[in-house]
N, C-alpha and C positions, 0 to 999 in steps of 0.2 A: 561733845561738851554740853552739859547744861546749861542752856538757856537763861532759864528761871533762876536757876543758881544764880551766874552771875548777875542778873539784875537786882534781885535782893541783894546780895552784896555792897555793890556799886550803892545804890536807894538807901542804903540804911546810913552810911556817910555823907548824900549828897543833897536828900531831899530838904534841909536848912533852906539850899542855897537858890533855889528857884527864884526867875528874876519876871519882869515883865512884857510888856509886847515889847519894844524898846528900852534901851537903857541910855541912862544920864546922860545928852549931848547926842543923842541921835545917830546912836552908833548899831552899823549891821551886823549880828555876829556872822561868821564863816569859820568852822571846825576844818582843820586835818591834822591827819590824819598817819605817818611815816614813820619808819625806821630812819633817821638821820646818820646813823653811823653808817648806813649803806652809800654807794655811790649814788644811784638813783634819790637817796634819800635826801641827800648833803645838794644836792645841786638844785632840788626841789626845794628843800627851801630856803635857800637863796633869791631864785626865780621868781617863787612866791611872796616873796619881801617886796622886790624890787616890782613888783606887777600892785601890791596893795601901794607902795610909799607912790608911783604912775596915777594911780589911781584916783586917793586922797589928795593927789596934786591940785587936780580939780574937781572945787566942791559942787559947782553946776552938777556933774555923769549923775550923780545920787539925790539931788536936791537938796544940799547941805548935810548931807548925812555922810557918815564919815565909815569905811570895810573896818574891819577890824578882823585877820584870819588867826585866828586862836591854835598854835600845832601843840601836837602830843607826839611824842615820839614811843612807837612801840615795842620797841628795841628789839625787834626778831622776834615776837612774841604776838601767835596770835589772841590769849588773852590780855596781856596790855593792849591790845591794841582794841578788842570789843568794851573795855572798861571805859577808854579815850570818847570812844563814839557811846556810850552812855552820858558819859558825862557833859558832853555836846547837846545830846538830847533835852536832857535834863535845864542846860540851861538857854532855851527858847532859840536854838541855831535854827535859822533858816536854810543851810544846807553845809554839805561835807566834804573837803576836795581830801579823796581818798576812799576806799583805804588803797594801802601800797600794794597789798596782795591779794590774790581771788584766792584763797582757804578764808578770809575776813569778810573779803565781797559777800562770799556764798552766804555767811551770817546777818553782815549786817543792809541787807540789801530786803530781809521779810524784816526787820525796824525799821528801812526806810517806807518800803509799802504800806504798814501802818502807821505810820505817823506822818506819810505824809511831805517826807522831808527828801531834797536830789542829794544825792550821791553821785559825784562827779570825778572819776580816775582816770589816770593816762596811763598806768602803769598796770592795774590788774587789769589784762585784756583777755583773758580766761576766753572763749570761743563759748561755754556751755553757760556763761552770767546772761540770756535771753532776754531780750527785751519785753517778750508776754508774759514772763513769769516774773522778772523786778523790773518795773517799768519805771521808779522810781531810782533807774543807779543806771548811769551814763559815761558809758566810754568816751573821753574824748581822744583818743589815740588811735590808731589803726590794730582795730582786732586781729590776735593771733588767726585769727583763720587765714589773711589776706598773708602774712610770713609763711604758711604750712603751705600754701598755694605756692608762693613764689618758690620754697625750697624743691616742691614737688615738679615745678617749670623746669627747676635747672638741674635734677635729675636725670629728668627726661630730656632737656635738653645735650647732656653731652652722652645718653642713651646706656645709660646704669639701666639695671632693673630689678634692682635688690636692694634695700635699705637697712641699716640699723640704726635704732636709736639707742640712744644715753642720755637718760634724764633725772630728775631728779624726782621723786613719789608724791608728788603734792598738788591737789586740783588742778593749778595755772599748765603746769607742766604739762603732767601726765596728761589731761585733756587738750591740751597741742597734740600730744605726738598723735593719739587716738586721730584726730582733725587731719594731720599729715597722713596718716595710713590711708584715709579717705581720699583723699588729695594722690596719692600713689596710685591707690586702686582704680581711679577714672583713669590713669596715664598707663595703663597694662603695666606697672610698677608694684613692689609690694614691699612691706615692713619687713625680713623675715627675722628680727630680732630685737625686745624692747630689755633693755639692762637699767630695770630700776634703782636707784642711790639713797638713801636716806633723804629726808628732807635737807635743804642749805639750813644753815651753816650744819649739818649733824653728820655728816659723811664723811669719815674716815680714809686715809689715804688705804687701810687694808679692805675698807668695803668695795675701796675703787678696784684695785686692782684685782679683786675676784672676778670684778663682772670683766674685766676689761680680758683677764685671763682666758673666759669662755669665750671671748670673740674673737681673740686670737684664733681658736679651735675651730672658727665656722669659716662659711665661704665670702660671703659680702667682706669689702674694704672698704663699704663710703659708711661714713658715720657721720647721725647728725645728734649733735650737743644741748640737749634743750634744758637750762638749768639757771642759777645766779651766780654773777662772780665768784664769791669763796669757792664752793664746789665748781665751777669751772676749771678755771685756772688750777685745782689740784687735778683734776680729770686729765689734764693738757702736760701735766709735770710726770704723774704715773707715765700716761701714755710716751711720753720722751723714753723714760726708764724700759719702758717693755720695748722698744725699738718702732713704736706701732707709728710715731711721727716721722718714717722715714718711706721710700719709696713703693708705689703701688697703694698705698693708704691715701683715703679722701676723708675730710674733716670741714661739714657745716658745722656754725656755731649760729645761733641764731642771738637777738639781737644786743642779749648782752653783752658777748665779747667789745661790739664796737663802742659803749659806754664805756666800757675799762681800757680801750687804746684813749676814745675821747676823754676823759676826765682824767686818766693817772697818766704816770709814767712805768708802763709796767716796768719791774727788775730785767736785771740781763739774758740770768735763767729764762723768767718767764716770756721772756722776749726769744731764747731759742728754742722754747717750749712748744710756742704758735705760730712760728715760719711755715707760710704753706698754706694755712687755714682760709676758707672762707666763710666769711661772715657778714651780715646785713644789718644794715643802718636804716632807721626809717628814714624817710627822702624830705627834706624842705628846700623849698626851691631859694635859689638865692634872689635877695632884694634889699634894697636900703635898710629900710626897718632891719632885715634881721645883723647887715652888718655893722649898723652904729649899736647896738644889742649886745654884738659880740667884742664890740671894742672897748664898752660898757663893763664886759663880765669880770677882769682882774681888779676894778675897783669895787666891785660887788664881792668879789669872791675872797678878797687880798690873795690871791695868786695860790688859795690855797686847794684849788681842784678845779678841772676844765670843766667848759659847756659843756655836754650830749644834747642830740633832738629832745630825751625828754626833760630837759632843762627847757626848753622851748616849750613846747606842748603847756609845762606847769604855767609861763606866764599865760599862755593864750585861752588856758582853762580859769583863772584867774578874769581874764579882763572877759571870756564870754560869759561869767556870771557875774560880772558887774554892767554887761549890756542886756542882761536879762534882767537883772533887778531895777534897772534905770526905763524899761518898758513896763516892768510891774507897776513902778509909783507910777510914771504917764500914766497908765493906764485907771488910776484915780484906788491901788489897792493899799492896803497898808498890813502893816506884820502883827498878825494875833494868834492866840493858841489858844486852844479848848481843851480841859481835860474829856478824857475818853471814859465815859459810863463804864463801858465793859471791862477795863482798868482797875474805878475804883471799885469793883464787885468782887475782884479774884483775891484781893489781900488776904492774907492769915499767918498770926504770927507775926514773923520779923517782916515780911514783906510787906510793903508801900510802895506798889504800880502808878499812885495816883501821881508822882512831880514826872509823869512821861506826860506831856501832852500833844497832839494833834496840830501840826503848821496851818491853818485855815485858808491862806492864800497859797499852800505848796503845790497846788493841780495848777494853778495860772503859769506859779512859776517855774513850773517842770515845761508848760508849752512853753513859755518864752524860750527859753534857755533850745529847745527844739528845734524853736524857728528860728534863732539868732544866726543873721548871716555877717561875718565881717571877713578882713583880710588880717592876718596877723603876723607872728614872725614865723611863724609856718606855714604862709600862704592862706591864701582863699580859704575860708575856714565856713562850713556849712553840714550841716546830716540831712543825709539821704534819706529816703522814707522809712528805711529798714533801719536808720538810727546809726547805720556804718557813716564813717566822716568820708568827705569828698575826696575823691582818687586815692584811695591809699595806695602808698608805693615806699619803695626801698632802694637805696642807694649797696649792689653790691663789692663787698669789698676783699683783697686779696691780702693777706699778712707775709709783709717781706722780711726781712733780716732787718732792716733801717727803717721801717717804719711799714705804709703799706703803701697799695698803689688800686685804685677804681678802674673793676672790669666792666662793670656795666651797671643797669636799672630794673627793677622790675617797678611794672604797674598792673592793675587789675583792667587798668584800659588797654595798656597794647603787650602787655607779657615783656620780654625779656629785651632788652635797646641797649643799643653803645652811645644813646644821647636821652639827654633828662627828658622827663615825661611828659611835661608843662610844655614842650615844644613837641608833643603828636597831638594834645588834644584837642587842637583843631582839624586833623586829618580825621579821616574816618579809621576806625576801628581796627587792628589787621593781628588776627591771632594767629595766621597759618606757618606753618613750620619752617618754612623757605625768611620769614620776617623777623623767626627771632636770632638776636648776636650775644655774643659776649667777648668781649676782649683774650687777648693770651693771660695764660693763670701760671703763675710757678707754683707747684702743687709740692708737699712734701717732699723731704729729698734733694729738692733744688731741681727736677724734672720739669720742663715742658710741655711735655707729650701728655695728652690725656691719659690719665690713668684706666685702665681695664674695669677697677671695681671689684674683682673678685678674684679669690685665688681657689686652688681645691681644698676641700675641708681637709679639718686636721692638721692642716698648718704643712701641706705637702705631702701627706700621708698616701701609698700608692691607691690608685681608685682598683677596684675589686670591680673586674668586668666580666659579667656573667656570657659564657657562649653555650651554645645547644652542644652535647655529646651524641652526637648522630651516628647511625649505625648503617646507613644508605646516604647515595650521595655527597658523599664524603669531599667531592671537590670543592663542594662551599665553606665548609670548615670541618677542624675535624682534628685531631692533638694524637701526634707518632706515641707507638707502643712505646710503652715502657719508658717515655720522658717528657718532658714539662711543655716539647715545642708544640706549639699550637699553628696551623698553614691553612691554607683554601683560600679559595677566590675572596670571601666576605674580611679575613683577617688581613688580606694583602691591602685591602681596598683602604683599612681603617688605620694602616701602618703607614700608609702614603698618604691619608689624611691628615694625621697628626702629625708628622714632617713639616707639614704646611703649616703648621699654627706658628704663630711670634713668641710660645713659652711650652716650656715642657711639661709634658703630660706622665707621670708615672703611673705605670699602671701594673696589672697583671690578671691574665686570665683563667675563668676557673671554670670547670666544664659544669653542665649542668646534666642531668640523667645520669638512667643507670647502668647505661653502656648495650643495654639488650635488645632496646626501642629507642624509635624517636622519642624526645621527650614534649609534654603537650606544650606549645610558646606562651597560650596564655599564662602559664602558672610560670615560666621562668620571666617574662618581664614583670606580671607580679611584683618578684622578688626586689625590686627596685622602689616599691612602694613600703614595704618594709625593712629599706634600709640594709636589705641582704649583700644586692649589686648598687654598686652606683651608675652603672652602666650596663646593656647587653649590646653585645655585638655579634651579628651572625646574619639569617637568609631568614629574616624575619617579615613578614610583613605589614605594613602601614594599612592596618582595619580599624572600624569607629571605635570595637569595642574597649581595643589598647590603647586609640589615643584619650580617651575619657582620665586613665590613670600614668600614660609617660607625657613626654616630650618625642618627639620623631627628628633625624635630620630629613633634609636633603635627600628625596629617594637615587639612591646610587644604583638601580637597573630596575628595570620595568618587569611589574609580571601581574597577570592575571590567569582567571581560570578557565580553561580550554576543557575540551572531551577529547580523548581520546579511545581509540574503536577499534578493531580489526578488518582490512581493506582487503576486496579481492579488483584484481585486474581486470576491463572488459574491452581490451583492445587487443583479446587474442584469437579474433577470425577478419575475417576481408570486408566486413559491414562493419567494425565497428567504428568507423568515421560517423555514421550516419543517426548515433544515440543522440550526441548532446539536443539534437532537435525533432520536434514533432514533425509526424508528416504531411502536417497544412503549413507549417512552418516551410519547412523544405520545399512546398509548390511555388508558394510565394517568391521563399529568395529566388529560384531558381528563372519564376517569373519577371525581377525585376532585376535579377542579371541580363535579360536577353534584352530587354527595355533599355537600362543603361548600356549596354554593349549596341545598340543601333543609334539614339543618342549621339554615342562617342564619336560612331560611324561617320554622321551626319555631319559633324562637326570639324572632324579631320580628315572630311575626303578630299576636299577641295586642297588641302596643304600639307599634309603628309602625305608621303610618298608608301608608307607601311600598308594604309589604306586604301588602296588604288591597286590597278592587275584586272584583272578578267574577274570576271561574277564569284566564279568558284573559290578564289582567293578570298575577294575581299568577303564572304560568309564564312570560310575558317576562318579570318581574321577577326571577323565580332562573334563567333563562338570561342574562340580560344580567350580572347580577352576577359569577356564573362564571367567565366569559368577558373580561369590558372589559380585565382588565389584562392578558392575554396580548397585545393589540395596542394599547397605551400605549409599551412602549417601544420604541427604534427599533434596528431591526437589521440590522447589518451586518457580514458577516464579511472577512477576508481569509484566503486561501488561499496555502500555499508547500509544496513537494516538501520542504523541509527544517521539522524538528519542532523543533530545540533541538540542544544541542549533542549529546547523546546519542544524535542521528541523524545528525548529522558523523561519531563516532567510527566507527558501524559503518558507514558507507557507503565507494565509495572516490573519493567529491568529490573537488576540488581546493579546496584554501581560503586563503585571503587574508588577509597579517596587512602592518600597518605597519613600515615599517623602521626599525629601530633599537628596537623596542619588547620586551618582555619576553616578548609573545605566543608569539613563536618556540619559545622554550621551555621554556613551560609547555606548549603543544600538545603539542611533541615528547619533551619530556623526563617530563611528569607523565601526559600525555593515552593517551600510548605514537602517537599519530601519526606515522606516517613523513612524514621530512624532504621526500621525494619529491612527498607532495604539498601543501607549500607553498608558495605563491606570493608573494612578499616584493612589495608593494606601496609608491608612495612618496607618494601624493596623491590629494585626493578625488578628484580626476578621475581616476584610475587606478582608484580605487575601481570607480567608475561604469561604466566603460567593459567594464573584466572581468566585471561584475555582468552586463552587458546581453547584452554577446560568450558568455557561457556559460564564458570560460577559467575563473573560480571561480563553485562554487556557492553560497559565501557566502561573508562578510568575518567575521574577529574582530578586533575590538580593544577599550580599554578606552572607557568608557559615555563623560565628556566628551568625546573625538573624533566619537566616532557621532550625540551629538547636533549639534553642527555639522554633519556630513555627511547629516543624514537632514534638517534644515531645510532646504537645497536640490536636495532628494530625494526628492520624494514616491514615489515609484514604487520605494522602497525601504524596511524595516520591520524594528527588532527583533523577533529571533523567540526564543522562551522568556525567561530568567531569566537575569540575570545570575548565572555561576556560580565567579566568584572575587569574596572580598571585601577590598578594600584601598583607598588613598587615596595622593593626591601628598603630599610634605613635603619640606622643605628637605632640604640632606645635610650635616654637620659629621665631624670628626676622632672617631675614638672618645671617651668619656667628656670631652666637648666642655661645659666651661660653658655657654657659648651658645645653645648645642639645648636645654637645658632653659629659659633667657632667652627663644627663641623660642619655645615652644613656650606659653610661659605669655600670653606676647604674643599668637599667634594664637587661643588661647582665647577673651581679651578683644575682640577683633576680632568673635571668632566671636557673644559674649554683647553686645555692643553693637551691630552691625546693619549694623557697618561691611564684614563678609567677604560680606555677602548685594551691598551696592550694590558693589562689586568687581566679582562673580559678573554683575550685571544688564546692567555699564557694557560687560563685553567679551564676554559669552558669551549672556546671552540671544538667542533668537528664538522667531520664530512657527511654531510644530511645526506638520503635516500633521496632518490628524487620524487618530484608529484608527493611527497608526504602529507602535505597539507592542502587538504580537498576540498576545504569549503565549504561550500553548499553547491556544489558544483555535480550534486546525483542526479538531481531533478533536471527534465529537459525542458528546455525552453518553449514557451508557446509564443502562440502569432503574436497574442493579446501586450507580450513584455516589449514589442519591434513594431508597434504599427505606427506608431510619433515619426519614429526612422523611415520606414517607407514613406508616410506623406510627406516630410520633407524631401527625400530624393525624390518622390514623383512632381512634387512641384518645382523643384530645381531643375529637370530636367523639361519641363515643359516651359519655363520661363528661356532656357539655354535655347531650345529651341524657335521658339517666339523673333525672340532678338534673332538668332541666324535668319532665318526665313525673308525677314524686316529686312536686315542688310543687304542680303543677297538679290532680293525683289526691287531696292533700291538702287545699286550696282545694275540691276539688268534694265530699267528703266532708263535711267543715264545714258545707256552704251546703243539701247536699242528705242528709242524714242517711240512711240505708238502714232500712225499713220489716223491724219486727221479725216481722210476720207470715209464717210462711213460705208459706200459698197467696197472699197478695199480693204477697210477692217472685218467688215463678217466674212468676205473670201479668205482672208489669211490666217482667221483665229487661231486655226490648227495649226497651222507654220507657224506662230507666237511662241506655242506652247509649247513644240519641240523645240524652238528655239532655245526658250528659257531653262529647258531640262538638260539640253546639251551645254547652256553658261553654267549652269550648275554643278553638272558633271565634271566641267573640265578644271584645273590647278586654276591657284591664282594669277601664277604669273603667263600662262599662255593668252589669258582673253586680256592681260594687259597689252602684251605684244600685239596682238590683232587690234587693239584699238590703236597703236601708232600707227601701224601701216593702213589703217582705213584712213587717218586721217592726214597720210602722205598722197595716199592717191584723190583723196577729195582736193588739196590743193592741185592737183596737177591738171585731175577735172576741168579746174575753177579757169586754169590758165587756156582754153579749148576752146572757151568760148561758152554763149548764153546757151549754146544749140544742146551741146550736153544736159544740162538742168533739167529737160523736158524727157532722161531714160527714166522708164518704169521703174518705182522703188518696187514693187513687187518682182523684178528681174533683180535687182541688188542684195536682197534678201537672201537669195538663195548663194548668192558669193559671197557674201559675210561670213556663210556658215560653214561654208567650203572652204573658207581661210582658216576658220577658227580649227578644221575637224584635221586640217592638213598638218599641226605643230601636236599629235598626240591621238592616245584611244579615247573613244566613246563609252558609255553603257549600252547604247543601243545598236553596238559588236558583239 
């Protein structure tokens, strides 16, 4: 629209009428700005009556000066509506409560910047009207950003992840839903569907039902409504007629629905139009003020349309620019205007720019108005630095049959509560997901239950699920000659999966390839990015390159990539027990078997009986010990020129991968392997044959293939470690319901017993034995076992410590040491055998000798002093003669 147009327009009718700084009686002018035949319109100004007659009640607020709010009604017109706000200009307003709409904001928001003058809405809360770019035009409402926010909360809150909207084509709107996509996208949420309307009132019930037809067609059920009552309410009436208000469908309306419950009586129809719907109210907390306000409204209104919040909002926006203009005057300023140079220079012609002139005190009182802090009948009323009003929040609400019923709150301080907001904000802060609630909802239908959100496209149409046509390995999947059935382990897997789901899945499967070879996987899930499959199912695997463009479930069996090699036997002469280890290796063990076998000795002679016998015994007894278990278990190695994959890379093999498999390149492209030398294989007998021929020096592929191939294979053997880790799993569309449905499904599978009897029906067999060899060619040296030795030599030297200790202790006890010292250097010798014969002998014999020495020492006692005075060196030698009389010696 032109600009300049309509201001010449407007100017050539109005410039007469230009008045002064003041007019007659010390009256302030205030413009707005509405469509009055609208709800929002009609209730505004009411509000706004009733907030200036508050006002002018007392002439103190203004210093005897008296509001005066001048309305224009723009009748759904945003040129009425810029004509209104000229004519305002024009005649010396100090500011503008409006406009109704942001397509008007956007206009007349660069006239408020120049001239100087606020512009103050509760209603165009447009999200993109910035406060750097019109600093001069003031929300005072809770910006659509904080509603796109909380819609996006409770999205995510009952764990949708697909949205559509339905709005209507016009700045306010359309730049919501944009706001909400964003709002979606931070929540791993997405828009996948925006169905533009004509502007309100201009949308046709046939415009509605086209868009509303296409979305029947797609997958998303939640729909969110962002529009004005006319177009609403018919949106809501189509939607009845197409069945779309009925079970599985979700329906936000954002905040205009709850103006048209607040303020009308919707009809009956349209009452079972919006059964089900949720929709959000801005939030004001309850308080005096607002209920003597409300009990106020039927003789303000004469009963002829309800309150809404922004019936509220208008007075409060009302009385904060009469506490702004009441700090202007304090403030010693007064109301003038300057015409604008630059103004009178552009005229020509019909135009006369010059009755626009410049507010002189409108910068002061843009801050006032900033800083004005009160409480009102919407609560504590203040702006934040960024210009947003304090807490914005939303009362959300559920549309019953009878009216409605309140599931909960949202706030921008604690997200989503089953209690008003005004009672967290004295808590601290708590967004985490375990905090947020919402009440029970009856959703469309008359249902319960959370709805799903989505159905399959097409409106049920069977999903087109692509599988490999394989020409090898056919137990994985694989479709009988000459008919439509499709079987394998991977088909079983996903037929027992979708059993498990809570709705039916229609499907059907379509082979892919051309029956002669594997076909390549990259390019058959592809086909899922072009809309070809909606799904693949088969023996695919979970690689980065494919999840960049699917969805993956739940890997339903594990598999990485292995070598496999041809294995010769070396357990077929009378040494070969004696490979796995070196021959320093071998001196050692053998060394510290005989170590720990004396040890042992030492420790169980005195109390096993096994241990004990003549000389000759007890040394086969600690050679045999030694010893027996190096030739217990049974050994056998296989031998291959190829070590692991790590002796692929640097060698210059040729090596052998399946076709169509991933193998390719990952060899080539991670491995750095040249292409050169692979050799694209297409069946175990290809396998086989190349193995035997020497064309490749080993095979890689992933582990489920190989075991199949090595079951009718002995004379073939994994060699090392599987060294990629990954699993098969279905393939879906990106951010695919489903994949997550399946993937929950194969869990269960997995946790009930059912994914193992699957596994047993189509893939077990009976392995070769030793097939899988390790790294088990190479022998051992000392250097991998010497941690091992120093712990047993220390263990055994600490085992022995303590014996010795205890034993020296026990002999001390038993046999006291003679304090004489010529009788001790005569005896030392007799000590020492002594102690070597206590040592020798069981435990329980030198306990027996110690009761009967100390029978006869009593009996001693009873003899008399004369006794006392026998040689202990004569006692000695009968202690030992008692002990050697109950058993054998070592020194027999």
């Amino acid at each position: 629209m032109n600009l300049a147009w309509l201001l010449s327009f407007w100017i050539l009718f109005t410039s007469s009428f230009s008045q002064g700084a003041l007019s007659p009686g010390g009256t302030v002018n205030v413009g707005a700005i509405f469509t009055f035949g609208s709800i929002n319109g009609r209730v505004a100004k009411i509000a706004m009556e009733a907030a200036e007659d508050d006002i002018n009640s007392d002439p103190s607020l203004l210093g005897g000066r008296k509001l005066s709010i001048n309305m224009h009604d723009s009748n759904f017109s945003g040129f009425l509506g810029i004509i209104g706000a000229l004519q305002f200009l024009e005649t010396d307003t100090v500011a503008v409560i409006g406009p109704q709409t942001a397509v008007m904001a956007h206009v007349l928001s660069h006239l408020a910047n120049e001239l100087r003058v606020p512009f103050l809405s509760f209603t165009a809360l447009d999200p993109t009207l910035s406060p750097l770019q019109f600093p001069y035009f003031i929300q005072t409402a809770p910006n659509d950003l904080f509603q796109m926010t909380a819609i996006a909360d409770m999205v995510s809150y009952y764990g949708w992840s697909e949205v559509t909207a339905v709005f209507s084509d016009d700045d306010h709107n359309r730049n919501g839903i944009t706001v909400l996509g964003d709002k979606l996208a931070e929540r791993r949420c997405k828009l996948s569907y925006k169905a533009a309307l004509p502007p309100d009132p201009k949308a046709t019930r046939s415009d509605i039902q086209d868009e509303l037809a296409k979305i029947l067609r797609m997958e998303s059920r939640v729909i969110v409504l962002n529009t004005y009552s006319n177009t609403g309410l018919l949106v809501f009436d189509v939607a009845k007629a197409l069945g779309m208000m009925d079970n599985g469908f979700v329906w936000i309306a954002t905040s205009w629905l709850s103006t048209v419950i607040d303020s009308t009586s919707p009809h009956l129809t349209t009452a079972n139009s919006i059964q089900g719907v949720l929709a959000l109210r801005p939030h004001t907390p309850d308080s005096k003020r607002k209920r003597d306000f409300m009990s106020r409204w039927n003789q303000l209104s004469n009963g002829s349309i309800g309150l809404n919040p922004y019936g509220l909002y208008a007075y409060d926006t009302v009385w904060l620019l009469a506490r702004a203009l009441k700090s202007f005057f304090d403030q010693g300023n007064t109301i003038s205007f300057t015409n604008d140079s630059r103004l009178g220079g552009i005229g020509g012609g019909y135009l006369n720019l010059g009755a626009l002139s410049i507010f002189d005190g409108g910068s002061q009182l843009l801050k006032n108005i900033l800083q004005t802090s009160m409480t009102g009948l919407t609560g504590p009323f203040r702006f934040n630095p960024d210009r947003s009003i304090l807490h914005p929040s939303y009362d959300i609400i559920n549309v019953l049959e009878t009216g409605y019923q309140q599931v909960g709150y949202w706030s921008n301080y604690s997200g989503l509560s089953v209690v008003p907001p005004e009672t967290l904000y004295g808590k601290a802060a708590n967004r985490s997901s375990s905090s947020q609630h919402l009440l029970g909802v009856v959703w469309p239908g008359g249902k319960t239950a959370t709805p799903r959100g989505w159905v399959f496209p097409n409106n049920g149409k069977e999903l087109q699920i692509g599988i490999p046509d394989r020409v090898s390995y056919r137990d994985f999947v694989s479709k009988v000659n000459g008919t439509d059935v499709v079987q394998g382990y991977c088909i079983d897997v996903f037929l027992a999966a979708i059993k498990l789901l809570p709705y039916a899945v229609p499907h059907k499967f379509i082979p892919f390839g051309d029956g002669h070879k594997n076909p390549t996987y990259y390019n058959l899930v592809y086909k899922i990015t072009t809309r070809v499959f909606d799904a693949v199912v088969g023996d695919v695997a979970i690689v980065t390159n494919r999840t960049k463009i699917v969805d993956f479930t739940q890997p339903y069996i594990e598999s990485g990539l292995v070598v496999v090699a041809p294995v010769k036997k070396r357990n077929s002469n009378a040494w070969a027990f004696l490979r796995p280890f070196s021959p320093l290796m071998w001196a050692v063990t053998a060394m510290f078997f005989l170590i720990v076998g004396a040890v042992v000795w030492i420790l169980e002679h005195r109390i096993n009986d096994e241990f004990r016998g003549p000389p000759r015994k007890q040394l086969v007894t600690i050679l045999w010990f030694s010893f027996s278990t190096l030739f217990f278990s049974h050994m056998q190695q296989l031998s291959s020129s190829i070590k692991g994959i790590d002796s692929l890379i640097t060698s210059n093999v040729q090596i052998g991968f399946q076709v169509g498999s991933f193998a390719e390149n990952y060899l080539n492209e991670e491995l750095s392997i040249a292409k050169t030398r692979l050799v694209a294989l297409g069946s175990p007998e290809e396998y086989a044959d190349a193995l035997k021929n020497g064309t490749v020096a080993a095979v890689v592929d992933e582990r489920p293939y190989v075991d199949l191939f090595l079951s009718e294979h002995c004379e073939f053997s994994i060699i090392g470690q599987e060294f990629t880790r990954s699993g098969w799993g279905f393939a879906f569309p990106r951010d695919s319901p489903l994949a997550i449905d399946m993937s929950t499904a194969i869990l269960q599978l997995s946790e009930n017993g059912d994914l193992q009897k699957i596994h047993n029906k189509w893939l077990q067999r009976k392995l070769c034995s030793s097939q899988d060899i390790g790294s088990s060619a190479d022998q051992l040296q000392l250097q991998s076992f010497w941690g091992l030795f120093l712990i047993c030599g220390i263990a055994c030297v600490l085992a022995l410590l303590i014996y010795f200790c205890t034993t020296f202790r026990q002999f001390s006890r038993h046999f006291p040491e003679e304090s004489d010292s010529s009788v001790q250097s005569h005896s030392r010798s007799k000590r020492l055998q002594t102690f070597l014969s206590f040592a020798d002998d069981k435990v329980e014999q030198w306990k027996k000798s110690k009761s009967k020495r100390k029978r006869e020492d009593e009996l001693s006692n009873r003899s008399g002093e004369g006794s006392m005075s026998v040689n202990r060196s004569e006692r000695i030698p009968r202690d030992i003669s008692q002990v050697r009389e109950n058993g054998d010696t070592w020194l027999h």
